[in-house]
C-alpha positions in Angstrom: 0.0 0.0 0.0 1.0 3.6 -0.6 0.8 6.9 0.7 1.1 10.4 0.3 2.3 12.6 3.3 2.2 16.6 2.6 3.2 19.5 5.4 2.8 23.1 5.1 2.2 26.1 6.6 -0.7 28.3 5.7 -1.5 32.0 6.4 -5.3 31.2 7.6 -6.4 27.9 7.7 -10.2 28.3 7.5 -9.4 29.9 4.3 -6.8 27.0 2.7 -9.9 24.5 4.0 -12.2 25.9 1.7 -9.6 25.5 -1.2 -8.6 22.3 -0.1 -12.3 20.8 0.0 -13.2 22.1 -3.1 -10.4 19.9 -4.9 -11.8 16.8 -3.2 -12.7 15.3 -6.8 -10.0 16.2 -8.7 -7.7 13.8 -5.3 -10.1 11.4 -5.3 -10.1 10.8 -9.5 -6.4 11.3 -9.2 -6.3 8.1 -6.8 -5.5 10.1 -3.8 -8.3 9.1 -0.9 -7.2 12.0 2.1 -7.3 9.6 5.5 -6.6 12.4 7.7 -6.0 16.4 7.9 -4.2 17.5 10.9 -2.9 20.3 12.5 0.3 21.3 14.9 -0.5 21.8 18.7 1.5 24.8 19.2 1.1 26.3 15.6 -2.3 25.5 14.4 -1.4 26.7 10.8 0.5 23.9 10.2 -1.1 21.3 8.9 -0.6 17.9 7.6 -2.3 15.1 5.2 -2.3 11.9 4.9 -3.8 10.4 1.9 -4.4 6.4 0.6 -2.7 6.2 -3.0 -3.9 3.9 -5.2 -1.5 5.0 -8.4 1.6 6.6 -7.3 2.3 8.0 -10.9 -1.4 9.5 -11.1 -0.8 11.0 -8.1 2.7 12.4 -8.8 1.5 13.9 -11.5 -1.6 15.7 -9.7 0.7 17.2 -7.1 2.8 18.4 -9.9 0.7 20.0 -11.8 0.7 23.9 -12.6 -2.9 23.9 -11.3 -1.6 22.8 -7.7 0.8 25.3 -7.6 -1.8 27.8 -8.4 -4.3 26.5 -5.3 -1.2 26.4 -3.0 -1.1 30.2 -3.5 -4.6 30.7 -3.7 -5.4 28.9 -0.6 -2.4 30.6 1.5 0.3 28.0 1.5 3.6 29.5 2.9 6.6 28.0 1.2 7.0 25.0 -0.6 5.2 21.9 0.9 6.9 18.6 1.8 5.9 16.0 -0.2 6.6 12.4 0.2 5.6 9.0 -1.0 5.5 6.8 0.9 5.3 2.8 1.2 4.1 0.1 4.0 
């Protein structure tokens, strides 16, 4: 089984929630099924996903595309998000 494990830190995080939510197709038909959003104690703008993969290259390529560099910015992501794949 794979996974995909993504930390970043976001300027508001009610705001990057709406963003995020609204891309919940577009993950799931990319083979990415989120198992859970959470968020740092002490910094609650950090947050971090875990999602199921079920075809590493489908979901390489939807990280990677130009359109989710464009929701990172519009949702408030600071910096570049970690991004790993990961394997059991």
């Amino acid at each position: 089984m794979f996974y995909l494990l993504c930390k970043h830190e976001v300027g508001d995080y009610t705001k990057w929630r709406r963003v995020f939510d609204s891309h919940a197709e577009g993950q799931r038909e990319s083979g990415l099924h989120l198992l859970h959003i959470l968020r740092d104690i002490a910094d609650p703008n950090l947050v971090v996903l875990l999602f199921r993969v079920d075809d590493v290259r489908k979901a390489k390529a939807f990280t990677e595309a130009p359109s989710a560099n464009e929701a990172a910015e519009s949702s408030g992501v600071i910096g570049v998000p970690e991004i790993l794949f990961l394997r059991e």
